[in-house]
N, C-alpha and C positions, 0 to 999 in steps of 0.2 A: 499473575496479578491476583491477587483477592480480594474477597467479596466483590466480584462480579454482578453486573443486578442479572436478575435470573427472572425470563418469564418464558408462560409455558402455552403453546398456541397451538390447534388445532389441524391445522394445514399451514408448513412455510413452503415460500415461493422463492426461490435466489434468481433473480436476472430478468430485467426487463423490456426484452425486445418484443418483438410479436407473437413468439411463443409462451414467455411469462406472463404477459398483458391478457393473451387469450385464454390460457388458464385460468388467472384471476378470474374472467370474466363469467366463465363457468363455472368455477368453485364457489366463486359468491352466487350467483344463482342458485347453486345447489347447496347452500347454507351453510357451506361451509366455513365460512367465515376465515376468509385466508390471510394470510399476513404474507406480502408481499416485498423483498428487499430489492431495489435500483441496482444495486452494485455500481461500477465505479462509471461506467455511462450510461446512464439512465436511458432508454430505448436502446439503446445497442447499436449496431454495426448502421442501423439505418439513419443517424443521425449524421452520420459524416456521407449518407445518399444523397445528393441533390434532388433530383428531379424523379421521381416513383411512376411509371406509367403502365408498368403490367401488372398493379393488383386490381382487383375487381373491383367495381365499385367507387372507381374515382376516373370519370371519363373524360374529364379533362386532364388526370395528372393529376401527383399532390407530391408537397416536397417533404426530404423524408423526415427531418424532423418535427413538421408539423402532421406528420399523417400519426405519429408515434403519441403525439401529444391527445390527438384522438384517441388512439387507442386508451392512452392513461385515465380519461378523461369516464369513458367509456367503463372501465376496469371500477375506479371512484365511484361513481354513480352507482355500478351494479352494488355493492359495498363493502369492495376489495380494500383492507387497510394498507395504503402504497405508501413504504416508507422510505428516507434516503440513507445508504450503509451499503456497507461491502461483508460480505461473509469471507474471514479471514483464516477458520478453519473448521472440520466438523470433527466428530467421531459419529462412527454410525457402530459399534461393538455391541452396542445393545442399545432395545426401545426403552423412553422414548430417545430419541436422537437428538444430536446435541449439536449445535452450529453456532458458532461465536461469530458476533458482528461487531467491524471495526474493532477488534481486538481485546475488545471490552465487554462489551453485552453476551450474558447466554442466553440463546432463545431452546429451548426442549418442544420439539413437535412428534405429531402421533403419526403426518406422512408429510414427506417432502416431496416437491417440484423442482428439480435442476434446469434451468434455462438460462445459462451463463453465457451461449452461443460460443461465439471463434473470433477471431481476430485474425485480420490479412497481413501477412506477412509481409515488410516492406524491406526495400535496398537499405534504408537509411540515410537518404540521400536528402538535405536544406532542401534542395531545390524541390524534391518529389515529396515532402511534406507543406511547400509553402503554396505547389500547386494543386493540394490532393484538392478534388470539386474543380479546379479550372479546366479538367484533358486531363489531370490524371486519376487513375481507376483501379481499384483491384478487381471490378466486375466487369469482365465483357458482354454478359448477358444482360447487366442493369443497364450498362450507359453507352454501349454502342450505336444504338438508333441513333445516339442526338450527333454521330460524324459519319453518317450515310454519305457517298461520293466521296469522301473526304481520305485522304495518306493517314493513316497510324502505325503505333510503334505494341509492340507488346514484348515481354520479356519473360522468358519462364522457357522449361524444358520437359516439362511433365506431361501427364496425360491433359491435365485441365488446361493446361499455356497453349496444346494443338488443338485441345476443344474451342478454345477462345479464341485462337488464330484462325480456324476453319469457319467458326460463325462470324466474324469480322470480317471474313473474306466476302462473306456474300452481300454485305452491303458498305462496306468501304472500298476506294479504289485501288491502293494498296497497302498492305499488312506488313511494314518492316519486323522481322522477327528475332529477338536476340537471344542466342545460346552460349553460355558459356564457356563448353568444353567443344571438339570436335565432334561431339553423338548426341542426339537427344534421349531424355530417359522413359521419353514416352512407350509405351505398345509398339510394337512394328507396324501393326495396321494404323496408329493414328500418323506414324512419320510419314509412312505412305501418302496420304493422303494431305498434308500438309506437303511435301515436295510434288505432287504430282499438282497442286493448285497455283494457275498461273499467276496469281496476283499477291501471292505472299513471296516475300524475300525472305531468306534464310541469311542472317551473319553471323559465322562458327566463330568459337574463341572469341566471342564480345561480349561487351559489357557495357552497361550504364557509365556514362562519366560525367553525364548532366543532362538534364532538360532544362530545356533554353525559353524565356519566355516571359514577358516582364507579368501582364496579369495571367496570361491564359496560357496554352502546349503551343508553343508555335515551329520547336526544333527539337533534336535529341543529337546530342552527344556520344558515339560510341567511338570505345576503346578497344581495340584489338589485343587482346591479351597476350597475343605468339611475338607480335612484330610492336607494339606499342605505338602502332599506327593510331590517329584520331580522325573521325569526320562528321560533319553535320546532316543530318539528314531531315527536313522540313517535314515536320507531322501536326495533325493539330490536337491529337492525342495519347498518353502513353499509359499503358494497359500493365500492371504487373501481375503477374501469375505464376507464383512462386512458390503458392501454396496459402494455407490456412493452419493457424493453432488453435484448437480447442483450450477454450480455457476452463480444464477440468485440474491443474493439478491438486487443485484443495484436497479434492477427490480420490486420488490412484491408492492410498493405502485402503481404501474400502471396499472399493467397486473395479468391476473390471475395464480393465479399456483397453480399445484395439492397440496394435502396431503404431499408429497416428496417436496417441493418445484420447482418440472420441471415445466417449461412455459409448459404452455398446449396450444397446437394448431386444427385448428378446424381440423377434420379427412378428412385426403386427402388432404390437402395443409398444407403450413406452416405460413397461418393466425394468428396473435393471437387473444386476446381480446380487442388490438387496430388497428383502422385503419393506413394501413400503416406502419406497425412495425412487420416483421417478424420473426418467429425463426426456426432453424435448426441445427441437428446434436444433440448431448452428452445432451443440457442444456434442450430439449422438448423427447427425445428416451431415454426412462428408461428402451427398453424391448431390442433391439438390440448392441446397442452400438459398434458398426463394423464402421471401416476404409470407409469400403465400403458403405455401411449405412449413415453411415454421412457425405459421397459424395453426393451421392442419393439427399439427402434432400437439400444441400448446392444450388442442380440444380434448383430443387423446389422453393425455397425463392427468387433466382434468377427470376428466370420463373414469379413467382407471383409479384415480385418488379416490374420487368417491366410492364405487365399488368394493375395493380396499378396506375402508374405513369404516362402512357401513356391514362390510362381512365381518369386521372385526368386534362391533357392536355388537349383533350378534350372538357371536361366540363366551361376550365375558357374563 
């Protein structure tokens, strides 16, 4: 396309979840005067959270897209420009850096902030999209408290599906577990321990065939993939764990990224493998993935932008 409008800003911010909001929050503080992009869901992964009860600071609860709207609200005031666009591609080959939004705008910044986070991988399943918030979850550490006592289902084979199966154990009554092939692709030491706990069931060769339930989880459907057997199994909630995407691939011709595709950052800051170009929260944290976590780091990137930019001052 040409003539693109072209503008040129100080600090850009891609991606608005807890870790881009926290950034903001610190960048503007420190003058930097950040221009901040939504991308394509504004607060991020916490917006499709119901109910938030492990961040600090909220003793009764707060839900999650109102606790996100604080944060924006927050970010505004300190006087972070939050605006609505998607970064559709960048070049990072040289400063300053160039990141086209919605396909049309060049915005040229002197240091970036990556907070694009991940996205939960799902079956694809009508049903597990019309229940995602009623019973179904891609977090068993966000939403397992609210079915304490309670049957669920979770699905996945990985290390995080036995982490999430192993902590659901100790407060649900039992953990139906589905794998699809005959082995799990966990660690040896997490199958262990996931077979050796009496209240998880293991079903080899299964699969989702439905979750059943007019408003809320009230059954699951598994298929037996060897024998094409079906059976209902009454749960009030079904957990997927099948993993995470990072959504970095704007990114891979520039930066590095692991095996997973996460920006990888150096250990202990939120450096990448370009100068000036930082990341934080969901899109670089493949081990924690916490609200609170990818605050943490949001402070970080901040922390390190300014540093950055002010050494660069400096220098010219």
């Amino acid at each position: 396309m040409e003539n693109k409008q072209q503008e040129h800003v100080h600090l850009l911010i891609i991606g608005s979840g807890p870790a881009g909001y926290t950034a903001a929050i610190y960048a503007a503080r420190a003058n930097l005067k950040p221009v901040l992009y939504q991308g394509i869901q504004p607060g991020g992964q916490l917006t499709i959270t119901t109910e938030v009860e492990n961040y600090p600071g909220y003793p009764e609860g707060i839900q999650g897209p109102e606790m996100m709207v604080d944060f924006e609200k927050q970010a505004a005031r300190m006087g972070a420009d939050i605006r609505y666009g998607l970064a559709t591609s960048v070049d990072f080959s040289k400063q300053p850096y160039k990141v086209i939004i919605d396909e049309e705008k060049e915005i040229t910044a002197d240091a970036i902030i990556i907070a694009t986070g991940a996205s939960a991988k799902w079956l694809g399943l009508p049903s597990e999209q019309r229940l995602n918030g009623s019973g179904v979850s891609a977090c068993a550490v966000c939403d397992g408290f609210f079915f304490r006592g309670k049957e669920v289902a979770i699905v996945g084979a990985g290390d995080t599906a036995a982490e999430e199966a192993l902590y659901l154990s100790k407060m649900c009554s039992t953990v139906h577990m589905l794998v699809r092939r005959d082995e799990m692709r966990a660690s040896k030491v997490m199958q262990d321990r996931v077979l050796k706990t009496s209240n998880i069931i293991v079903y080899w060769n299964s699969e989702t065939d439905e979750v059943l339930g007019d408003k809320k989880v009230e059954a699951l459907r598994i298929l037996n993939n060897k024998t094409g057997e079906k059976k209902e199994v009454p749960v009030s909630a079904f957990f997927v764990a099948i993993g995470h995407q990072p959504n970095s691939g704007i990114f891979k011709e520039y930066l590095t990224l692991d095996d997973q595709d996460y920006i990888v950052t150096e250990p202990g800051s939120s450096r990448t493998s370009v100068e000036g170009v930082f990341a934080c929260g969901d899109v670089q944290d493949k081990i924690y993935r916490q609200a609170v976590t990818a605050a943490g780091s949001g402070c970080m990137a901040a922390l390190d932008a300014e540093r950055y930019l002010s050494a660069k001052e400096h220098h010219q």
